[in-house]
N, C-alpha and C positions, 0 to 999 in steps of 0.2 A: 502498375502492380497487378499481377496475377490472382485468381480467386483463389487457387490453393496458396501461395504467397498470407494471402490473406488470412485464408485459415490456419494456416501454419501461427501466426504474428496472433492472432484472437486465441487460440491455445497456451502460447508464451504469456501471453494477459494475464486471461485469464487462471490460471493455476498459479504464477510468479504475485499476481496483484496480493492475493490473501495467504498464500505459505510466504514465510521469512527469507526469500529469497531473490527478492528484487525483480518486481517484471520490468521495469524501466530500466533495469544492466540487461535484463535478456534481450529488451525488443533494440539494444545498441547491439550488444553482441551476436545474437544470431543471425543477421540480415550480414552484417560482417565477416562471419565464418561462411557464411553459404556463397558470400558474393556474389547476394542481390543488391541492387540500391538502395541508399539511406529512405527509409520510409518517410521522415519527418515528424517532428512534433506534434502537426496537428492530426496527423494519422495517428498515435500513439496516445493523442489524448479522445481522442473519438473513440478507441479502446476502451479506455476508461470509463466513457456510458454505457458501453458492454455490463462491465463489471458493478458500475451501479446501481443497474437494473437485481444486478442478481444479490450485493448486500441489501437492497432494499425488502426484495425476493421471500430472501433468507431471513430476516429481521422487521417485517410486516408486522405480525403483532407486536412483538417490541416499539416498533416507534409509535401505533398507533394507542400502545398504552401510556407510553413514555408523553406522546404529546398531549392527550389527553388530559393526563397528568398537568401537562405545563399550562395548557390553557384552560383551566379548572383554580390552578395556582395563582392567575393573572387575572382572573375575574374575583377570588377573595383576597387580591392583592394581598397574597402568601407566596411567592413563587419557590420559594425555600423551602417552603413548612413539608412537604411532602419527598419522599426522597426519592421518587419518580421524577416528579416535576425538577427540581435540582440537580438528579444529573443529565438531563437537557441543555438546562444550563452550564454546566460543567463540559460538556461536550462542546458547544458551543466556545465559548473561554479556550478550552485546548486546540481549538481550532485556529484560534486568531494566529500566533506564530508560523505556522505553515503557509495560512495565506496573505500574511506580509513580505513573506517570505520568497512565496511565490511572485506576487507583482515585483518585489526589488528585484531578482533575481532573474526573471525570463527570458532576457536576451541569452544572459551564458547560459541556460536550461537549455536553450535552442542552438547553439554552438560549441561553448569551451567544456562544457561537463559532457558531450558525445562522444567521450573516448574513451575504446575500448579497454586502454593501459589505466586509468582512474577506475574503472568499472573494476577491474581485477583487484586493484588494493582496497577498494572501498567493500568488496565483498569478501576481502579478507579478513579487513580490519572489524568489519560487524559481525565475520564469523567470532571472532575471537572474542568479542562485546557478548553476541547472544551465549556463547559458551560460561563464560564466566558468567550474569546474569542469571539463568537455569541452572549453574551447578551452584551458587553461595546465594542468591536473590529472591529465590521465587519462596513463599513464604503461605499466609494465611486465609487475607485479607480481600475482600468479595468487594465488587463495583459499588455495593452501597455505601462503604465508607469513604470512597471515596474526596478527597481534600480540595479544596481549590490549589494548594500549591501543588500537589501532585499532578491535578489537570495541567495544570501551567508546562511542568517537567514533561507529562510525555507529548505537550504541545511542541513544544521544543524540540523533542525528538522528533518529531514528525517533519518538522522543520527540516532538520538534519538530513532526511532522506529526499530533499529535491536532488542531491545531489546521485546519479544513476548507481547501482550498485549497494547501495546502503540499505533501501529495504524501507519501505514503509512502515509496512506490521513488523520489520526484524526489528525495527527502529526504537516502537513504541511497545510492541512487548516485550522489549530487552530492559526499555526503562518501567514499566511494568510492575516485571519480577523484580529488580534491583528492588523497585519500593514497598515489595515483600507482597503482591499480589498473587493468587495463585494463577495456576499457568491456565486453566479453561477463563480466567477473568481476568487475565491479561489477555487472550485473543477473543475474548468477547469487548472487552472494550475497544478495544485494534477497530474491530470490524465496525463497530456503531459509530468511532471516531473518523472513518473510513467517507461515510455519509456526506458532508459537510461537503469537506475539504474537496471530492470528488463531484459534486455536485458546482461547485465554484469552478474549476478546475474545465470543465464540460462547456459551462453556460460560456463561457470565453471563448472556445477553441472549436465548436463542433459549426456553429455557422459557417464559419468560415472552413472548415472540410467539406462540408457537404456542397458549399458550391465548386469544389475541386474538381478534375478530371476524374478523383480515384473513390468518390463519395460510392459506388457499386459497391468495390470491395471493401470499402468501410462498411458496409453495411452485412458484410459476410463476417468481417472480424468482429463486429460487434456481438452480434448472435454468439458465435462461438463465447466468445468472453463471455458472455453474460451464463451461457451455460456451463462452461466449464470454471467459472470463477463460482457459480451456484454450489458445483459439487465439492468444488478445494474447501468452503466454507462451512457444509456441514463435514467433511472428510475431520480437517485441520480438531476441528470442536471437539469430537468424537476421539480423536489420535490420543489428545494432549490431557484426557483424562484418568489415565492411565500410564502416557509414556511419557518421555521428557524430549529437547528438541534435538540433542547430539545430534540425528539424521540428518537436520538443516544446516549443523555447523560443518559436518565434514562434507557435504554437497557445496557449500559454499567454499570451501578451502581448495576444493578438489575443480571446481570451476575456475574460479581465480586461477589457478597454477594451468590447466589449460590455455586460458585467455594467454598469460603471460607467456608460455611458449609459441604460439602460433605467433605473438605479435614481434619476438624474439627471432623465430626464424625466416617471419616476412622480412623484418628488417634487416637479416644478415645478408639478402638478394641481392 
């Protein structure tokens, strides 16, 4: 793998990791349209430390109030009583789904879900999820009310998007708004739920790249990611309070139907 390769694949990251628009369908798809070689998994999740350098980055005092909070809660064995401390927990909780999700699932993460043709329906079918969602869904309702069965749901969703193309954040702030949250606290939750999952996800996968041949240019994609996943995250914050997601859904339609033509007309060769 090449350093611009690399920084090309740390930009896909990072920007696809936090908008609704799947960086794990981009980093299948655009190594595929450029006709580079498959990057791999564990290059793709080494991305991923990129990227949670920078919601860390971005949400610094948040978590250091948030933990605060929880370990404050654990010494007056209250961990509820505070609704800091709580949604720690609750974070937590929505996490678990994803990453059972993820150990069942990792062989085909690394295999049968790497195709291009899945990538295209799966970001069609979330466009049309996030569309409907943001036009009937998005509602009132701010992170501190948060419910444990709602953490449960958009754990679930999160769930839903190992599979490439689906979207992480489209995922979980599509289930979100459906559960009437508004649209800046459905992508602030997105991103704090981001943490976790992303951190597990790394601790697995990033040894074992770095003793790779291509750990250099991981190290170039990482940086990018971590900087260009900084800006999509205050960008995305800043957009959605004011506007709504239409942009990500016809992006994502409009991608899908690309995918599915190029893969259309390699096949008719």
């Amino acid at each position: 793998m090449t350093g611009l390769q690399a920084l090309v694949l740390g930009l896909v990251q990072g920007f696809g990791e936090f908008l609704p628009i799947s960086s794990s369908g981009h980093l299948i798809v655009v190594p595929w349209l450029l006709g580079w070689p498959p990057q791999g998994l564990s290059f793709d999740v080494g991305l991923h430390l990129g990227t949670l350098f920078a919601v860390v980055a971005a949400f610094a005092r948040d978590w250091l109030r948030l933990l605060g909070s929880a370990a404050s809660g654990l010494r007056r064995r209250q961990p509820f009583a505070a609704a800091d401390s709580r949604l720690v927990w609750l974070i937590l909780l929505a996490s678990v789904p994803g990453g059972v999700a993820g150990v069942l699932l990792e062989d085909r993460a690394e295999t049968a879900f790497r195709s291009p043709l899945l990538v295209a329906v799966a970001m069609a079918v979330l466009g049309g999820v996030l569309f409907l969602a943001d036009r009937f869904g998005s509602g009132r309702a701010d992170v501190g009310a948060l419910s444990a069965r709602d953490a449960v749901l958009i754990g679930f969703a999160q769930a839903v998007a190992l599979v490439p193309g689906v979207s992480r954040s489209g995922a979980t702030i599509s289930m979100a708004l459906l559960l009437g949250y508004r649209r800046g606290e459905a992508a602030r939750f997105s991103f704090l739920l981001a943490t976790p999952i992303t951190l597990g996800a790394v601790a697995l996968k990033v040894p074992e790249l770095l003793r790779s041949d291509i750990a250099s240019a991981a190290l170039i994609g990482m940086a990018t990611a971590a900087a260009s996943g900084f800006l999509s995250i205050r960008w995305l914050l800043g957009y959605v309070r004011t506007r709504d997601y239409r942009p990500f859904v016809w992006y994502r339609l409009a991608f899908a139907a690309l995918v599915l033509v190029v893969f259309l007309t390699r096949a008719g060769r």
